[in-house]
ZATORDO-304620 format. One line per 8 residues: number of its first residue (from 1); their letters; for each residue x, y, z of C-alpha. Coordinates in steps of 0.05 Angstrom, whole numbers, plus 5000, padded with zeros to 4 digits. Layout:
NUM) a) X:Y:Z  ...
This chain:
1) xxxxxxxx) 8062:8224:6079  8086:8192:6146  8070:8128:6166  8100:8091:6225  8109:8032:6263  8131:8022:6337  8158:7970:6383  8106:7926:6335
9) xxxxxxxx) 8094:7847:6347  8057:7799:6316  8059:7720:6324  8019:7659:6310  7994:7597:6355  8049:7624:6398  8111:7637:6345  8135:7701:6336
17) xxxxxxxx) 8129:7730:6263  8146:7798:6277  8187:7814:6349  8178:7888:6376  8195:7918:6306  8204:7994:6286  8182:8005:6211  8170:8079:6180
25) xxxxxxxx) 8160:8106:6112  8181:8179:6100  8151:8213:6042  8151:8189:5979  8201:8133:5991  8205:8075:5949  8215:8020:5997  8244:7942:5988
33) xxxxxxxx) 8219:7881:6047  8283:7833:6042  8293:7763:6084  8281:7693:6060  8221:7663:6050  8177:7649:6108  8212:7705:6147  8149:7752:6155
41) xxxxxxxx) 8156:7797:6097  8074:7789:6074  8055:7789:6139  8093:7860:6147  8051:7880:6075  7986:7864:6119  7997:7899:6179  8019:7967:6146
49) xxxxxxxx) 7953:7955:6104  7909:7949:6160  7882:7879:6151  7922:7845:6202  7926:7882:6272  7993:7885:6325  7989:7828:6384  7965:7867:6448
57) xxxxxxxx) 8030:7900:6486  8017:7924:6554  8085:7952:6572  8070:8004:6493  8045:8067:6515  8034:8093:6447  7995:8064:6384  8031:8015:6351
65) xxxxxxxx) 8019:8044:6278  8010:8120:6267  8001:8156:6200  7974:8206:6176  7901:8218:6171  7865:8209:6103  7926:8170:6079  7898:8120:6024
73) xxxxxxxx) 7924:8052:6022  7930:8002:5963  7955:7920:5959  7957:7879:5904  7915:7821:5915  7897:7769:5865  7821:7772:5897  7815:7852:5886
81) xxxxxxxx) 7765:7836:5829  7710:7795:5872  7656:7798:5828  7686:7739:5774  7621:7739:5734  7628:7815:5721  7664:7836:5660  7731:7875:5666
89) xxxxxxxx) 7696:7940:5628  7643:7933:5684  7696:7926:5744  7729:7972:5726  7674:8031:5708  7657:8020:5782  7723:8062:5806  7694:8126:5768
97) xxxxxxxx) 7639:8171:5798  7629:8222:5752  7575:8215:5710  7591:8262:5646  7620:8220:5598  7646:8269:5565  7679:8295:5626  7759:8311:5623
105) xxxxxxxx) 7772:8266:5682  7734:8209:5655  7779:8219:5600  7841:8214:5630  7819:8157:5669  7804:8114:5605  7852:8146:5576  7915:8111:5630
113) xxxxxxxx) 7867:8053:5629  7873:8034:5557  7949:8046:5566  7956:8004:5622  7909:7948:5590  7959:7945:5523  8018:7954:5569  7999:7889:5607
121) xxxxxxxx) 7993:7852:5544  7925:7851:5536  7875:7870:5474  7828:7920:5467  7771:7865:5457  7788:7830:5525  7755:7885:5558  7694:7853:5553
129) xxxxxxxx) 7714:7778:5580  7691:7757:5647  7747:7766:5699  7731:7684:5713  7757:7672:5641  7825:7693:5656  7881:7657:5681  7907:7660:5753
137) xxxxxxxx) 7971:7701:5717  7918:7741:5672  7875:7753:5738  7940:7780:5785  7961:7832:5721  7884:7852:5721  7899:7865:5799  7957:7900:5791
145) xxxxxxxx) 7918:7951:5729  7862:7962:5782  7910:7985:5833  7949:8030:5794  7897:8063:5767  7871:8079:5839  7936:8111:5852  7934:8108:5940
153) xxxxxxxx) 7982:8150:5983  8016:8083:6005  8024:8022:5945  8043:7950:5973  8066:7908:5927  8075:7825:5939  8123:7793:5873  8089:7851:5819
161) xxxxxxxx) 8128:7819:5764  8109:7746:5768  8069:7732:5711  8096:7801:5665  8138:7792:5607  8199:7836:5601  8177:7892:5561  8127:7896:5615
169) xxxxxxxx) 8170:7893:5669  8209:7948:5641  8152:8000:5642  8130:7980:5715  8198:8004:5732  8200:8062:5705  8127:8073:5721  8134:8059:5798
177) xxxxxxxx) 8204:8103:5800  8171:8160:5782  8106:8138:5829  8083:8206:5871  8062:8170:5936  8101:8118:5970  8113:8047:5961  8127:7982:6004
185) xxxxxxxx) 8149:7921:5956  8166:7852:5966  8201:7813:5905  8266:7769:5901  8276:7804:5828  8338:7837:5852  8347:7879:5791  8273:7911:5793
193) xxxxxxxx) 8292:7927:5865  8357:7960:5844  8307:7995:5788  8255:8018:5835  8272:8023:5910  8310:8070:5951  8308:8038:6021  8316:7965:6037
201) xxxxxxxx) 8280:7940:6100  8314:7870:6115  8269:7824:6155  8309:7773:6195  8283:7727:6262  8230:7774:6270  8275:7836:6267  8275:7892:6219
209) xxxxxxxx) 8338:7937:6195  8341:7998:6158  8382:8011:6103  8395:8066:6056  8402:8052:5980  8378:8001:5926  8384:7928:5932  8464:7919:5909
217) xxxxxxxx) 8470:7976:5964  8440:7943:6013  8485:7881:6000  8547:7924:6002  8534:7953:6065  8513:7882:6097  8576:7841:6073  8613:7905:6108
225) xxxxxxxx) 8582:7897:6169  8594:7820:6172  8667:7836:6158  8674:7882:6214  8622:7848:6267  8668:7785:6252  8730:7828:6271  8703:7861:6333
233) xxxxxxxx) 8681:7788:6344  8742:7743:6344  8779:7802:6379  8733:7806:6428  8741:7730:6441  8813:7735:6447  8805:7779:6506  8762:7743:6531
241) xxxxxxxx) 8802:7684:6531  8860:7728:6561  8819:7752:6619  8799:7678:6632  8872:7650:6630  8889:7718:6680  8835:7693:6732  8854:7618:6731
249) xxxxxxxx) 8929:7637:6745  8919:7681:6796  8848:7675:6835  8886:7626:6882  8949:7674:6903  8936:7722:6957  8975:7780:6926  8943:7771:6854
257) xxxxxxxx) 8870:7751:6881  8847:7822:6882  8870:7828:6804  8840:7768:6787  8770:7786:6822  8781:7855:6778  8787:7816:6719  8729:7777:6733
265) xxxxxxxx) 8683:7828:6737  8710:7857:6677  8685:7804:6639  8622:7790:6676  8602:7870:6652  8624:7858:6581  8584:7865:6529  8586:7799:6492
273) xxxxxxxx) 8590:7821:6420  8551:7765:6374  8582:7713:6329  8559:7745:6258  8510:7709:6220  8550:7697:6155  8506:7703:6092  8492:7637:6058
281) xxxxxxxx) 8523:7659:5994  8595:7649:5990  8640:7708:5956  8711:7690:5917  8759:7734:5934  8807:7694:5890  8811:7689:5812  8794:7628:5784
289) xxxxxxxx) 8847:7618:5733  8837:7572:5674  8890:7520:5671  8907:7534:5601  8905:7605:5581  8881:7593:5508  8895:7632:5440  8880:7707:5446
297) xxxxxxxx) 8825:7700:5392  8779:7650:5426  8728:7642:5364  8713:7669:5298  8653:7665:5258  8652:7676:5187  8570:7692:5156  8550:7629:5197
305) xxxxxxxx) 8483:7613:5184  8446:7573:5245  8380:7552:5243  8340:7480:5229  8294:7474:5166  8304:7551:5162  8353:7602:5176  8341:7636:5245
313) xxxxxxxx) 8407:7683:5243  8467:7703:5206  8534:7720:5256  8602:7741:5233  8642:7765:5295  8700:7750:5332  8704:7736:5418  8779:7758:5446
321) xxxxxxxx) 8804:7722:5505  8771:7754:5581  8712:7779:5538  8644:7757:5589  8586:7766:5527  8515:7760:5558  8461:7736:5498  8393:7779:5491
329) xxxxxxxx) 8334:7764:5460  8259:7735:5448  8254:7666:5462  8262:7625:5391  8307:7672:5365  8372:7638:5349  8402:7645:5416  8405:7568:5446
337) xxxxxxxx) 8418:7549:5372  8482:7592:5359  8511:7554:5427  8491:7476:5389  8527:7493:5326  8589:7530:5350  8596:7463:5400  8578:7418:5338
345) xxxxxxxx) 8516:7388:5367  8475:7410:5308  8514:7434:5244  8514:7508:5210  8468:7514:5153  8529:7552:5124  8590:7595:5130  8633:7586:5189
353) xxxxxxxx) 8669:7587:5251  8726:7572:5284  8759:7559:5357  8831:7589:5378  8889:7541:5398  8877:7514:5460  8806:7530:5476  8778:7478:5526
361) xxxxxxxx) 8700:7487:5537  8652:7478:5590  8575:7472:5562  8519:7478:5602  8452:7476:5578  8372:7472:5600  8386:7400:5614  8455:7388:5638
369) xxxxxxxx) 8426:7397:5710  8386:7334:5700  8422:7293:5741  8403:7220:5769  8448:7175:5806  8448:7138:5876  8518:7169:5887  8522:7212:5942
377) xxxxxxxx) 8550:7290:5922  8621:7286:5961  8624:7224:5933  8593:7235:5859  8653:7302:5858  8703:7252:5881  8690:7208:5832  8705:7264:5780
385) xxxxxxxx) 8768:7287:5817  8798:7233:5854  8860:7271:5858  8832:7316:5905  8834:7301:5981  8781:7282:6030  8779:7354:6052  8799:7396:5981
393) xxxxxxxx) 8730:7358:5957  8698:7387:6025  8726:7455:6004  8704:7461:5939  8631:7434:5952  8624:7489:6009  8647:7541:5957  8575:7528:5918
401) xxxxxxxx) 8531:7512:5988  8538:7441:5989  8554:7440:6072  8556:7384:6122  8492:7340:6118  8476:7371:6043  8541:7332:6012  8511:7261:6041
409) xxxxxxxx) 8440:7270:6003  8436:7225:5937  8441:7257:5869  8368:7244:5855  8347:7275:5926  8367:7341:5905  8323:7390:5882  8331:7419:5802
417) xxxxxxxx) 8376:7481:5827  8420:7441:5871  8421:7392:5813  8450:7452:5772  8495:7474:5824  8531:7417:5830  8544:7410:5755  8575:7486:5752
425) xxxxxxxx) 8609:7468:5811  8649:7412:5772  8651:7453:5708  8686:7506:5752  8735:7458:5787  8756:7436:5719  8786:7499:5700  8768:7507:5626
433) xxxxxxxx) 8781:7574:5589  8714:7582:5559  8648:7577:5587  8583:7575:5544  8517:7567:5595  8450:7561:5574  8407:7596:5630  8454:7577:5689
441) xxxxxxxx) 8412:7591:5746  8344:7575:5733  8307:7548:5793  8367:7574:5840  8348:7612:5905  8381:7688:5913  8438:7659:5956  8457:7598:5906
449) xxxxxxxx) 8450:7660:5847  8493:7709:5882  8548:7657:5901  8553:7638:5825  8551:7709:5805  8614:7717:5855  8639:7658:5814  8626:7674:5743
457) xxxxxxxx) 8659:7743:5760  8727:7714:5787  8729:7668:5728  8787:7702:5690  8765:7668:5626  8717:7672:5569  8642:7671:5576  8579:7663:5528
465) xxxxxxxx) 8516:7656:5559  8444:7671:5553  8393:7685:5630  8332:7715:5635  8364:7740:5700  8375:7806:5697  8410:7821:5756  8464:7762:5738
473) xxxxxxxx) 8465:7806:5665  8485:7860:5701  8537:7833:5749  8580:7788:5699  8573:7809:5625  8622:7874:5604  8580:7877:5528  8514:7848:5499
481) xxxxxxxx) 8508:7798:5435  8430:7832:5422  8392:7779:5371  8335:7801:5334  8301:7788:5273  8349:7772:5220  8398:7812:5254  8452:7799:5312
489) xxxxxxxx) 8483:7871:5345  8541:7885:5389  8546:7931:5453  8608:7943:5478  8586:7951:5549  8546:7919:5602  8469:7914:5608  8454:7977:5649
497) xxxxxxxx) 8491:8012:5606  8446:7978:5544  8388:7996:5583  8407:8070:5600  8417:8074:5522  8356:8054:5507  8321:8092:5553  8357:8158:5517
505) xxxxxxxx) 8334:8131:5442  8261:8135:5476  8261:8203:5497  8297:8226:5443  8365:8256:5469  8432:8240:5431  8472:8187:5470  8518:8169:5413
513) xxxxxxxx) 8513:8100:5445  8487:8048:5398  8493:7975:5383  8538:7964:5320  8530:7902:5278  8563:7842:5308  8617:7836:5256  8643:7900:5273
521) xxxxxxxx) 8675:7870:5333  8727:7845:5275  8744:7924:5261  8816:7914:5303  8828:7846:5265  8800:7839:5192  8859:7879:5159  8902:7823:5179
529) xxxxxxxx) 8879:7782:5131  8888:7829:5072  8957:7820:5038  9006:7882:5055  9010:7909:4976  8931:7916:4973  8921:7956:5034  8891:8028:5031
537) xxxxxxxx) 8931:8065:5090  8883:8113:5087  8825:8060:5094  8855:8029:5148  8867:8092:5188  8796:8113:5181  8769:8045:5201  8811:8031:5264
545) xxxxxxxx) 8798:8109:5285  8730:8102:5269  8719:8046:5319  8764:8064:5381  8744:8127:5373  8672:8107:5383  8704:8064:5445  8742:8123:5477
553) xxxxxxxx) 8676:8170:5469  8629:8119:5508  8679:8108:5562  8683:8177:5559  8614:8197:5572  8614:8143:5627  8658:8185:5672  8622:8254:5649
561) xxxxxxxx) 8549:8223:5670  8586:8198:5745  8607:8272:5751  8542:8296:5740  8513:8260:5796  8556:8275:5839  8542:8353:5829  8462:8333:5825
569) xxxxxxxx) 8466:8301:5893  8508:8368:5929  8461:8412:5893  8403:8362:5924  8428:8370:5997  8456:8447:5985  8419:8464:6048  8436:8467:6122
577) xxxxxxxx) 8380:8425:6145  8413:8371:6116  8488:8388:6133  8457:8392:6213  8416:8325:6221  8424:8264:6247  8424:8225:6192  8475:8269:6142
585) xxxxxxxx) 8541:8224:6156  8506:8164:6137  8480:8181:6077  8540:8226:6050  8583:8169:6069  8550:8120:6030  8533:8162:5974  8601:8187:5968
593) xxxxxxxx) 8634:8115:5971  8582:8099:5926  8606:8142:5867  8678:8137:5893  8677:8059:5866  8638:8079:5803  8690:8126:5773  8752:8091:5805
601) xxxxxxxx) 8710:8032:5757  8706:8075:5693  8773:8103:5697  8804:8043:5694  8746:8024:5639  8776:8087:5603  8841:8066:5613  8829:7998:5575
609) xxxxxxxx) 8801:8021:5522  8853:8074:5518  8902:8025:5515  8868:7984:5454  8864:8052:5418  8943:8065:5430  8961:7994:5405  8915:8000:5337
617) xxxxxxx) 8952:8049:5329  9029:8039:5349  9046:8007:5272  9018:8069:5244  9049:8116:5271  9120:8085:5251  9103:8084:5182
């Protein structure tokens, strides 16, 4: 399908929403809205679905909005269902003409339908409940089934995964990737973007840009563009200021006045190149190094038992120095109670565990960000580091968003995710080697999230820590801590890799990638322990090759599955169509650069692990 937008504009009691904007959808594209809230992007969803027209433009000589004809459009509205004292089974038998019951389509349809129903997290005997019995949560899921099962051309979707639980979240992903029409969606869950879309519109004062890729994409080619705009920017300033210092030394001296009027007009024909509007988040280009570096073995944990009146989980395993662990699992599972006991706030039903020399802790949980003083925040952080001066203290509030006017408000002004902010902020600034948070960025906007994601990733120390965040999942933790039901797993890499894995166990194929029991991460170590006369040689080889050899074959297959998609996309574009448009520099360059990071990233992921292999193995081999 084609569907387009030109020279658009759309405003309200005189304020412009949208300003002269160019939009199109090509194909089957799957298609992100980006921009901060209030910045258009539903009002963008209602003009491509017809219900809100383009302001008037006289000097447009061509329809605003073209696509083509019969195209079927679909947005998810909490009000699709308007009938509330009509039963679901009833809606939904209305979006079915054919009669036969026993027709094949008809069952197909109720086939996808009972699918859908479970897959939402409904039962069967809900069918039969008036849509006015449902929640508002219940009643935007029931939405979202009736759409999907209409299947339009064109599907706009406004925050689809508010109100679904992660399983379902999951399948909505995979279910709108492999959608055959085309798809507009607004949601500030950056890793169902990254799932889903492959071209990010980004709505900003009324204007709309184009870009090519998923969500972390987008953001890599925007922080580029800042970098360079900023160069072309102070550059340009400089000559600027040159041309100006030129005119005002010479306009006055007959010989040099004709120079100087050159110059001038120069600069009046110059085309003044913008001061770059810098991104709210704030990136750390330097480590943040503990102050003390800490034993290598930062904690070991013996058949710990955690748990109140019952035992919720058993964990023997051991955390090495640098490790970043990121904590999955159902609610109530043992997650938030393994962080009490190993920081003796609740005590270990049995077994037990033990911290390296010189482990210094910072502990955030669901409630250290419930802050209340009068203080004001410069002077709350001072308080904590008086050492620092006037301006280190502005420095290091700016680093987590606290600028100007925002460091004069009063603690108990601030809202729960500046609250939390500010405490990471002084957890940071404190240097410890170990970090155990407890959902760190609940109630925190995308820049705040993204800024401590720059954070948590320059912090050259050990992390635990448990978010619902997937996206924050993905950029800090290198391996998994996966709790279940009576049972706590390792995986040695991070959670698109976990996912990926899982993804393979569904369909079947052989991955050889698997989460191992968590005490196997004590493989490298336990033989230590045994005395020298009683070890098995033999044993010992087979255990230590056993597990680095299952290291070396995942990192391994991480640089095989990068070299198949790079041959998948020249196969794609094998064509000279392709190789002659307009477009082909762009999107070679940024897939190319693309993959060019990913393997540079798994060789030297190789390489590690490499390296662990060689030095299980360096007393060995002198025996």
């Amino acid at each position: 399908m084609r569907y387009q937008i030109t020279n658009g504009t759309v405003s309200f009691g005189g304020k412009i929403i949208l300003n002269h904007v160019d939009f199109e959808i090509r194909g089957n594209e799957k298609i992100a809205v980006v921009g901060r809230n209030g910045a258009g992007k539903t009002t963008l969803l209602n003009v491509i679905a017809g219900t809100l027209p383009l302001d008037r433009d006289d000097k447009r000589f061509q329809p605003g909005i073209w696509m083509a004809r019969d195209t079927t459009i679909g947005i998810l509205h909490q009000n699709i269902l308007r009938n509330p004292e009509a039963t679901v089974e009833e809606e939904i038998s209305l979006m079915i003409e054919e009669e036969d019951p026993y027709s094949r389509e008809k069952y197909l349809f109720e086939q996808e339908y009972n699918r859908l129903f479970t897959v939402f997290g409904f039962l069967p005997e809900e069918k039969k409940k008036k849509f006015k019995e449902f929640s508002g949560g219940e009643q935007t899921k029931l939405a979202l089934i009736r759409l999907l099962l209409q299947k339009p051309d064109l599907l706009l979707l406004d925050e689809p995964t508010n109100h679904l639980d992660m399983d379902a979240v999951v399948w909505l992903e995979e279910y709108l990737s492999s959608y055959p029409g085309a798809i507009v969606v607004v949601s500030h869950d950056r890793f169902f973007l990254d799932q889903t879309v492959n071209v990010v519109y980004e709505l900003t004062e009324g204007k709309l840009k184009r870009y090519v890729g998923n969500y972390t994409d987008y953001r890599n080619q925007k922080q580029k563009e800042i970098q360079i705009q900023h160069k072309k920017y102070l550059a340009q300033q400089q000559e600027i200021k040159r041309l100006n210092e030129l005119i005002e030394r010479f306009k006055h001296k007959p010989k040099k006045a004709a120079m100087a009027r050159s110059k001038k007009k120069i600069l009046e024909r110059m085309e003044i190149i913008e001061k770059p509007r810098v991104d709210k988040s704030h990136i750390f280009a330097d480590k943040i190094q503990p102050q003390v570096l800490g034993s290598k073995c930062v904690l070991d944990t013996n058949q710990l038992q955690i748990g109140y009146n019952h035992m919720l989980q058993e964990l023997t395993l051991r955390v090495k120095r640098g490790q970043k662990i990121g904590l999955l699992g159902a609610n109530g599972i043992g997650k938030t109670t393994f962080f009490k006991t190993i920081t003796e706030q609740i005590p270990a039903l049995s077994g037990s565990f033990q911290w390296g020399n010189g482990i210094e802790i910072g502990y955030f949980d669901q409630h250290s960000g419930e802050l209340s003083s009068e203080k004001r925040v410069f002077e709350h952080f001072h308080d904590i580091y008086p050492k620092l001066t006037i301006k280190e203290v502005k420095q290091a509030l700016g680093n987590y968003l606290f600028f100007g006017e925002e460091t004069g408000k009063k603690i108990s002004d601030l809202s729960g995710g500046e609250k939390s902010r500010l405490v990471l902020a002084e957890m940071l600034e404190g240097r410890p080697n170990v970090l155990i948070l407890d959902e760190p960025t609940n109630h925190m906007d995308i820049s705040a999230r993204e800024t401590l994601e720059s954070a948590f990733c320059a912090f050259t120390g050990t992390m635990l820590f448990v978010s619902h965040d997937r996206y924050f999942l993905k950029e800090v933790a290198d391996s998994l801590l996966i709790f279940e039901e009576n049972k706590v797993s390792y995986y040695p890499f991070g959670y698109e890799h976990y996912l990926e894995s899982l993804r393979k166990k569904r369909e079947g194929k052989e991955s050889g990638i698997s989460a191992v029991e968590a005490e196997n991460t004590l493989l490298l170590h336990e033989l230590k322990a045994v005395p020298e006369s009683k070890r098995m040689q033999s044993a010992r080889f087979s255990t230590e090759q056993s597990y680095t050899d299952w290291q070396l074959e995942l990192a391994g297959e991480q640089l095989e599955k990068i070299k198949e998609r790079m041959e998948q996309h020249l196969n794609q574009r094998n064509n000279e169509e392709f190789w002659t448009s307009d477009s082909y520099r762009e999107e070679w360059n940024h897939i190319w650069s693309q993959m060019e990071d990913e393997y540079t990233k798994s060789c030297h992921l190789w390489y590690e692990k490499w390296q662990d292999y060689e030095d299980a193995f360096k007393n060995y081999r002198d025996l």
